[in-house]
C-alpha positions in Angstrom: 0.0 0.0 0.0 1.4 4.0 -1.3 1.5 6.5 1.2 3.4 9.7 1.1 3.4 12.4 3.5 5.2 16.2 2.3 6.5 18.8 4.7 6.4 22.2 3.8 7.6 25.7 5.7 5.5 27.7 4.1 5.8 31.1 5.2 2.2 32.4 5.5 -0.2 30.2 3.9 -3.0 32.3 2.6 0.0 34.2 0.5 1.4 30.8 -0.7 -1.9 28.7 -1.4 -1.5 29.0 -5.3 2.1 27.4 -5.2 0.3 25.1 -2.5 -2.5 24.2 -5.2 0.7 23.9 -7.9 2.8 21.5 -5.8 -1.0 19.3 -4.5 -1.8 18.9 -8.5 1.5 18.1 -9.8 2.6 15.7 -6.7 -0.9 14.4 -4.4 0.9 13.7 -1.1 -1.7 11.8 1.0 -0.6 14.0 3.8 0.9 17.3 4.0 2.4 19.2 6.9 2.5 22.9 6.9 4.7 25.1 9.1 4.8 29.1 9.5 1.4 29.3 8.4 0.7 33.3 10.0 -2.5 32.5 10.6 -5.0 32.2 13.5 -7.7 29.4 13.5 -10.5 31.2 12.6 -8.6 32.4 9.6 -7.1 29.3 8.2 -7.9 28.7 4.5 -9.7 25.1 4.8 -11.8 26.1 1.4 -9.1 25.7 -0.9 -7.4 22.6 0.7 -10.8 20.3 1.0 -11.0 21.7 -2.8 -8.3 19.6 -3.5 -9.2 16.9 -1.4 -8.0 17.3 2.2 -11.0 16.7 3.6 -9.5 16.2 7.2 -7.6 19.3 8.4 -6.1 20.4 12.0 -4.5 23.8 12.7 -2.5 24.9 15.3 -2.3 29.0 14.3 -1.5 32.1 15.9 -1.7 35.7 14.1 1.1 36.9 12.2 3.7 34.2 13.3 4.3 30.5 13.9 1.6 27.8 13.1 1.7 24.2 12.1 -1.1 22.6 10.1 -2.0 18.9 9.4 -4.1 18.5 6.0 -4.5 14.5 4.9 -7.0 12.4 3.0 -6.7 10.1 5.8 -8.5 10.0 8.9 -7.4 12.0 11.7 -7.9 11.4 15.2 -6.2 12.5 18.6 -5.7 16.1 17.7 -2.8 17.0 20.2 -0.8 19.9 20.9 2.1 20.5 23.0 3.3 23.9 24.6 7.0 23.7 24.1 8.6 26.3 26.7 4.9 27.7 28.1 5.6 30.9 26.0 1.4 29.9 24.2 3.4 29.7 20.6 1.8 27.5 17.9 5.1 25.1 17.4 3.7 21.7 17.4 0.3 19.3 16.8 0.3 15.7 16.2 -2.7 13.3 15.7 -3.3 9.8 15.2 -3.9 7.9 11.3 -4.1 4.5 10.3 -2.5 3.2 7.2 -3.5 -0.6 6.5 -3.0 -2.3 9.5 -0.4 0.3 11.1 -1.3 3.0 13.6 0.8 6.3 13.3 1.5 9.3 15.2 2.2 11.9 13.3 4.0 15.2 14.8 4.2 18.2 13.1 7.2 21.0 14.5 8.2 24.3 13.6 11.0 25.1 16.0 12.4 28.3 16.8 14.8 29.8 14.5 16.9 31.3 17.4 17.8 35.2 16.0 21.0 36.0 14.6 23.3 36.1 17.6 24.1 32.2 18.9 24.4 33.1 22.7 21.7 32.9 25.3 22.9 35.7 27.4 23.0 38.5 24.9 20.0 36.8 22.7 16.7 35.7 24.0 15.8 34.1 20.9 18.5 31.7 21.0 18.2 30.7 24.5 14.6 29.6 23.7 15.2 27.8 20.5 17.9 25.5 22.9 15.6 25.2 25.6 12.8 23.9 22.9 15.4 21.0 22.0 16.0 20.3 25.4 12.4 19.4 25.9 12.2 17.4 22.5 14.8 15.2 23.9 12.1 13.7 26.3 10.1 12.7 22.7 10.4 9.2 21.9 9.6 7.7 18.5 8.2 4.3 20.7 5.9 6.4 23.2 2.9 4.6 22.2 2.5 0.9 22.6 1.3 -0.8 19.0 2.0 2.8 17.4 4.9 3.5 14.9 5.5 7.2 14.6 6.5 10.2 12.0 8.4 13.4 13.0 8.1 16.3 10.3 8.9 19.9 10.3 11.1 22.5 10.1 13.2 22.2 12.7 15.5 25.3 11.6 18.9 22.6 12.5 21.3 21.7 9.5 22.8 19.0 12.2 25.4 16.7 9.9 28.4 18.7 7.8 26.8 18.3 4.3 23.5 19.7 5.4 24.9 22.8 4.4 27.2 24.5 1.9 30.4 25.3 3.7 30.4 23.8 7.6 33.3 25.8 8.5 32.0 28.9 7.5 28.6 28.0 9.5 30.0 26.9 12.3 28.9 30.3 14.1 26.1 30.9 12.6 22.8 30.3 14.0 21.1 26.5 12.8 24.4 25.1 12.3 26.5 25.9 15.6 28.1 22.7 17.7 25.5 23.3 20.5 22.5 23.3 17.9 23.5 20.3 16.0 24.8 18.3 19.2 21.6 19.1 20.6 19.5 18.0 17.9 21.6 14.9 17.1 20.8 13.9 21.1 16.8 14.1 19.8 17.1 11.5 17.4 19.4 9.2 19.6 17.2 9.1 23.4 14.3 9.7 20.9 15.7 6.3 18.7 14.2 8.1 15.5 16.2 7.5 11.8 16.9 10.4 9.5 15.2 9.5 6.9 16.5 11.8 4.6 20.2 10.7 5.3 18.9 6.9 5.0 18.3 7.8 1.5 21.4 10.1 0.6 24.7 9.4 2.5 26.1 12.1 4.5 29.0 12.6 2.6 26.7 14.3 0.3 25.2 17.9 0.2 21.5 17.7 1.3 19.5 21.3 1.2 15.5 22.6 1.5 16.1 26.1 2.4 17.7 28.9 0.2 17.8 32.1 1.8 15.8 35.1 0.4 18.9 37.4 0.8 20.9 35.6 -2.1 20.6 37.4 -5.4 20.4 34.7 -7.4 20.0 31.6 -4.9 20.0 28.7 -8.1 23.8 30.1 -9.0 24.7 30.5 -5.4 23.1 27.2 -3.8 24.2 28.5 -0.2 21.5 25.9 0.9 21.3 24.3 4.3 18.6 21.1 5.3 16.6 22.5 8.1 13.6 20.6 6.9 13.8 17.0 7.9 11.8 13.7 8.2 12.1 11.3 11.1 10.3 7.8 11.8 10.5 5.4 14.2 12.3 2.0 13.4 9.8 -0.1 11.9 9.2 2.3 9.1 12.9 2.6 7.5 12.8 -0.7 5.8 9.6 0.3 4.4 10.9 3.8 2.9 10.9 4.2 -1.3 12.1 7.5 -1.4 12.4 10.7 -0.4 11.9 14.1 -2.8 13.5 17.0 -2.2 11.3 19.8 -4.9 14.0 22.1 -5.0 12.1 23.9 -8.2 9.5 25.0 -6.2 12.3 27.6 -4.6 12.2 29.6 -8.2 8.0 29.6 -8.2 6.1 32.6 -8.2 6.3 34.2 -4.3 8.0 31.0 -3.4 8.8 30.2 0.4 12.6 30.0 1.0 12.2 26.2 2.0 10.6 23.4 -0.2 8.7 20.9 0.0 9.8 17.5 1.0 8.1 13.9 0.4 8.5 10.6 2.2 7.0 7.9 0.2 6.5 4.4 2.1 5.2 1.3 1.0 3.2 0.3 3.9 
C-alpha cells in the first residue's frame, strides 16, 4: 500500500496557497504538513485545501507568526498539541492515522529559528530555541504501545556537515552551531528516531531545502542548508521508497525560502 506524507515551511499560507494548489496537483501527497502558516484558526484557509481533497484538516495558528497545520485524505484522530517552553506559541500538533493495518503518530514542529546572535545571554531568541530541544529530547519515537510514529517539520537545525554548503564557515552561525547540531543529534538518539533523509542520501553528500531570500540569485549561489527534515521510528525505515526534495519550487512565483519534501513508504 502507497503513502506519502510532504513537509512544507511555508511562510504564510493564505499568501502561498497557489504554489500550495501547484505542488497538491503536480505531486498528491496523501498527507501534508504545513509550518509558518501566519495565521490564526478562525482564519485558516480550509476552502481551498478540501477543494483539493484534504478533507481532514487540524490547525494549530496564531496571528502573524508560527503555526503548524495537518491536511491529509486520511482519517485523523487524537488532535494533540504540546506547549514547548509555556511561551502559548503555535510550534507543534500531532494526531493519530491509520495506514492498513499500522497506527501512526504523526507530529508536526516548527521550531524556533533562534535570531542571529548564537548566545543565550546576549540573545533571547536563541536561549529559547535551545531550551525547545532540550524538551524534545524527552520525545520518543516508541511512546505509544502498538504505534509507529513520524516526525516532520522545520526544525531550523542543519545537524550533519553536508546539510549545508560550507560547515566551516557556519560553524557560528545560528542552525548550524556545535551546541544546535549536538543538541539535535541527542533528539534522534534518546528519541531512537532514523533520519530518513540521510537513510536515502549518505552524508558525505550535500542535502539542502532552504535557500535564503537574501541571495541574489539563490539557483547560482546554492548556499542551501537542510533545516527541513523527516524522522520515523524503526519499523518504518525498511519500508521507505524515497524521499523528494522539490527544490524547483524555490524559483515559483512568491516562493517560500524552503521546499517541500516527500516521504514515500510502502506500507
Amino acid at each position: 500500500m502507497g503513502f506519502s506524507i510532504a513537509t512544507w515551511n511555508i511562510n504564510s499560507v493564505r499568501l502561498r496557497m497557489p504554489i500550495i494548489e501547484q505542488f497538491v496537483m503536480q505531486h498528491r501527497p496523501d498527507i501534508l504538513c504545513l509550518q509558518e502558516t501566519k495565521v490564526p484558526n478562525e482564519l485558516f484557509p480550509l476552502s481551498p485545501l478540501r477543494a483539493l481533497g484534504y478533507e481532514h484538516i487540524i490547525v494549530h495558528g496564531q496571528k502573524g507568526y508560527h503555526g503548524v497545520a495537518i491536511a491529509s485524505r486520511i482519517p485523523l484522530t487524537e488532535d494533540h498539541r504540546q506547549d514547548y517552553c509555556n511561551v502559548g506559541d503555535a510550534r507543534h500538533i500531532s494526531a493519530i492515522f491509520h495506514r492498513g493495518s499500522r497506527r501512526i503518530r504523526l507530529h508536526n514542529f516548527y521550531v524556533p529559528a533562534g535570531g542571529d546572535e548564537p548566545d543565550r545571554t546576549i540573545n533571547p531568541k536563541f536561549g529559547h530555541k535551545l531550551d525547545f530541544i532540550e524538551e524534545m529530547k524527552r520525545l520518543h519515537a516508541d511512546a505509544e504501545p502498538n504505534t509507529s510514529a513520524i516526525l516532520v517539520g522545520d526544525l531550523n537545525i542543519a545537524p550533519l556537515e553536508h546539510d549545508v554548503w560550507s560547515h566551516k564557515q557556519l560553524l557560528k552561525i545560528v542552525s548550524h552551531t556545535p551546541v544546535e547540531t549536538d543538541g539535535l543529534i541527542e533528539v534522534m538518539k534518546r528519541g531512537a528516531w532514523l533520519d530518513l533523509m540521510r537513510q536515502q542520501v549518505p552524508e558525505n553528500e550535500k542535502l539542502y531545502t532552504w535557500w535564503s531570500y537574501r541571495a541574489k540569485d539563490w539557483e547560482a549561489a546554492d548556499r542551501g542548508r537542510r533545516l527541513d527534515h523527516i524522522w520515523s521510528s524503526s519499523d518504518l525505515g525498511p519500508l521507505l521508497q524515497r524521499i523528494d526534495i522539490l527544490k524547483a519550487a524555490r524559483g515559483w512565483d512568491r516562493p517560500s525560502d524552503h521546499v517541500p519534501v516527500t516521504a514515500h513508504f510502502n506500507l
